[in-house]
C-alpha positions in Angstrom: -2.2 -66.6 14.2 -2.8 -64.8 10.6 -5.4 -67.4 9.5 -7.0 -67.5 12.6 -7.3 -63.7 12.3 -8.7 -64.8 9.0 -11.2 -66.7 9.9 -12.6 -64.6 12.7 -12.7 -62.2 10.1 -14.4 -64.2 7.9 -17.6 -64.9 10.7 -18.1 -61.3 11.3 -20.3 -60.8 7.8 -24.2 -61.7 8.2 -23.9 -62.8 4.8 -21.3 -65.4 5.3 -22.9 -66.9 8.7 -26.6 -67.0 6.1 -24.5 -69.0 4.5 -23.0 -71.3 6.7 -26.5 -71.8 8.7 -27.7 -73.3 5.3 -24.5 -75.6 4.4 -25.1 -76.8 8.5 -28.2 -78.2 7.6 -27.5 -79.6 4.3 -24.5 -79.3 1.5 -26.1 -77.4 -1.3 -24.7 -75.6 -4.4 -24.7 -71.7 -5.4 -27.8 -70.9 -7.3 -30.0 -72.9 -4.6 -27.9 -70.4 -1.6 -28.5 -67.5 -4.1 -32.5 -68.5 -4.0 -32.6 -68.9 -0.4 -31.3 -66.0 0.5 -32.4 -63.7 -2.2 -29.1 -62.9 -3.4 -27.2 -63.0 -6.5 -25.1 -65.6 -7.7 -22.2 -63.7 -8.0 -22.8 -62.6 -4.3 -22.5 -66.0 -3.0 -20.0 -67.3 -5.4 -17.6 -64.4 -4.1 -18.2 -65.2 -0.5 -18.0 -69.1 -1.1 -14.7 -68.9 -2.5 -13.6 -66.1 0.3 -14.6 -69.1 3.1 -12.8 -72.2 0.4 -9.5 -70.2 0.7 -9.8 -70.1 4.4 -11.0 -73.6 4.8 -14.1 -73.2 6.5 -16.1 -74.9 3.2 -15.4 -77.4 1.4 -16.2 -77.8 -2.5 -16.9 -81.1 -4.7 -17.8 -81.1 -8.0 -20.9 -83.4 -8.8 -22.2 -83.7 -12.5 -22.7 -80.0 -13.9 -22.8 -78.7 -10.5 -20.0 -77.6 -7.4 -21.3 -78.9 -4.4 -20.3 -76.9 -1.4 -20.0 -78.6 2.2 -19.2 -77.1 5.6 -15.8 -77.9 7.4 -17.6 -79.6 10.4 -13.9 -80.7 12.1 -13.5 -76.0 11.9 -16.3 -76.1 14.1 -16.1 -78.7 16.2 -12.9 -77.0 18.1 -13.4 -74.7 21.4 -13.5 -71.4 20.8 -9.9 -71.0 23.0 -8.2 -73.1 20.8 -9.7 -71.0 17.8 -8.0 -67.3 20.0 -5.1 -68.9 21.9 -2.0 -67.9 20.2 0.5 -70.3 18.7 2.9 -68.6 21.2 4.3 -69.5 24.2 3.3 -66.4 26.4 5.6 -66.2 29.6 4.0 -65.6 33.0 3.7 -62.3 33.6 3.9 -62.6 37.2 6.8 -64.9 37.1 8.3 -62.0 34.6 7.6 -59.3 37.2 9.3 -60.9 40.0 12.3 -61.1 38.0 12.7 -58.3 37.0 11.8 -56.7 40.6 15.1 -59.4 41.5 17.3 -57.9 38.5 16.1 -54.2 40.1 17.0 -54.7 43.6 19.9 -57.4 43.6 23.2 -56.5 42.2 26.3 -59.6 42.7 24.1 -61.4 45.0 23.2 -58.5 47.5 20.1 -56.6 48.1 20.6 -53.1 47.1 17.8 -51.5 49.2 14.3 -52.9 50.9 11.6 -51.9 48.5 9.1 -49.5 49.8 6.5 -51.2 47.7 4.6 -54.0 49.8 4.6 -56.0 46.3 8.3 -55.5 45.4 9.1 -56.3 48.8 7.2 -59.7 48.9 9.5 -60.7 46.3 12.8 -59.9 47.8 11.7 -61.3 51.1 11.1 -64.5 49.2 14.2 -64.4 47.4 15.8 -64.1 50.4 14.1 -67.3 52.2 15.2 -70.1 49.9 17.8 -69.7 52.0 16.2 -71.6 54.8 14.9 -74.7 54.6 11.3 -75.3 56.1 11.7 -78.2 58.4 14.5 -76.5 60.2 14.1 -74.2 63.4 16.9 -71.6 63.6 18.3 -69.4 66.0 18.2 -66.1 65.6 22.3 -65.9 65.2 22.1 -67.8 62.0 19.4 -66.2 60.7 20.8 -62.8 61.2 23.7 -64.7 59.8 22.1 -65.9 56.5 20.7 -62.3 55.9 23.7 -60.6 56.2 25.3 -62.5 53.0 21.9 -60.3 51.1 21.6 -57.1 53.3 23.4 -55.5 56.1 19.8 -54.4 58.1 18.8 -58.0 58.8 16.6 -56.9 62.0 14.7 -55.4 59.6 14.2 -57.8 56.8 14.1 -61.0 60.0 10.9 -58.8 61.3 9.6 -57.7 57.6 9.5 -61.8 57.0 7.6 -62.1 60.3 5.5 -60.1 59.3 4.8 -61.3 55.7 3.9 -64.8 57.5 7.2 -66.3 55.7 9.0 -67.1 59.0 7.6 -67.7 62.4 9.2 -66.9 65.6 9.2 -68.8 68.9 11.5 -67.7 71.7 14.7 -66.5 69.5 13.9 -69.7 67.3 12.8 -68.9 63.6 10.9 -71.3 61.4 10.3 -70.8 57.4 6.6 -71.4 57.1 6.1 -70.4 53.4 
């Protein structure tokens, strides 16, 4: 992530992206840069070797002169590839829910229904793997299968209804989501 930090750093000089405009059209050397762009040698020398060290030019020495080319392949890769980090970044929503599960369930049981709409979409889910979805149920076992996680299951049966998770057909449940 350093040397892409680098290199972004790098492109953000006017001076530097003069320079790389002219090495696109053509590999050149530093007095002919320094011409072009009304600058000293010394100028572009310093910034040529600042964009060598990060790999974005190339340099090859021909007869009395260095020879300076642009790293085409740099360039040729998406932008994203260029800012994603190296990283593997976990899912912050899948890192919510758990911790929301941590929060609210202690040895397997469901400490309190959360107040939260959010927070209590997640322990209403938690709760349904229990069921399986091409299964209808009566209400007995479902009242049954809540009770291992809460002792209120009317309220967490109708709060599942209600979230769309379950369906209900005269006393017979069904897990839709």
């Amino acid at each position: 992530m350093k040397e892409k930090l680098e290199l972004l750093k790098l492109l953000a000089d006017e001076t530097r992206l003069d320079i790389l405009n002219l090495l696109l059209k053509e590999d050149s050397y530093v007095e002919k840069i320094a011409c072009e762009l009304s600058l000293t040698p010394a100028t572009i020398c310093y910034h040529l070797k600042k964009m060598e060290a990060a790999g974005i030019v190339n340099c090859s020495r021909s007869q009395f002169y260095i020879i300076y080319s642009l790293n085409r392949e740099i360039f040729e890769k998406p932008l994203l590839e260029l800012i994603k980090k190296d990283k593997v970044i976990i899912d912050t929503e899948e890192k919510y829910k758990k911790e929301v599960i941590s929060n609210f369930f202690k040895y397997g049981r469901l400490t309190q229904i959360p107040t939260q709409r959010k927070k209590r979409e997640i322990v209403l889910s938690e709760i349904l793997k229990q069921f399986d979805f091409d299964r209808m149920y009566d209400e007995k076992e479902v009242n049954e299968i809540i009770l291992h996680y809460h002792d209120d299951f009317c309220t967490i049966r109708r709060e599942m209804i209600a979230f769309g998770m379950m369906s209900r057909n005269y006393e017979k449940y069904k897990r839709i989501k």
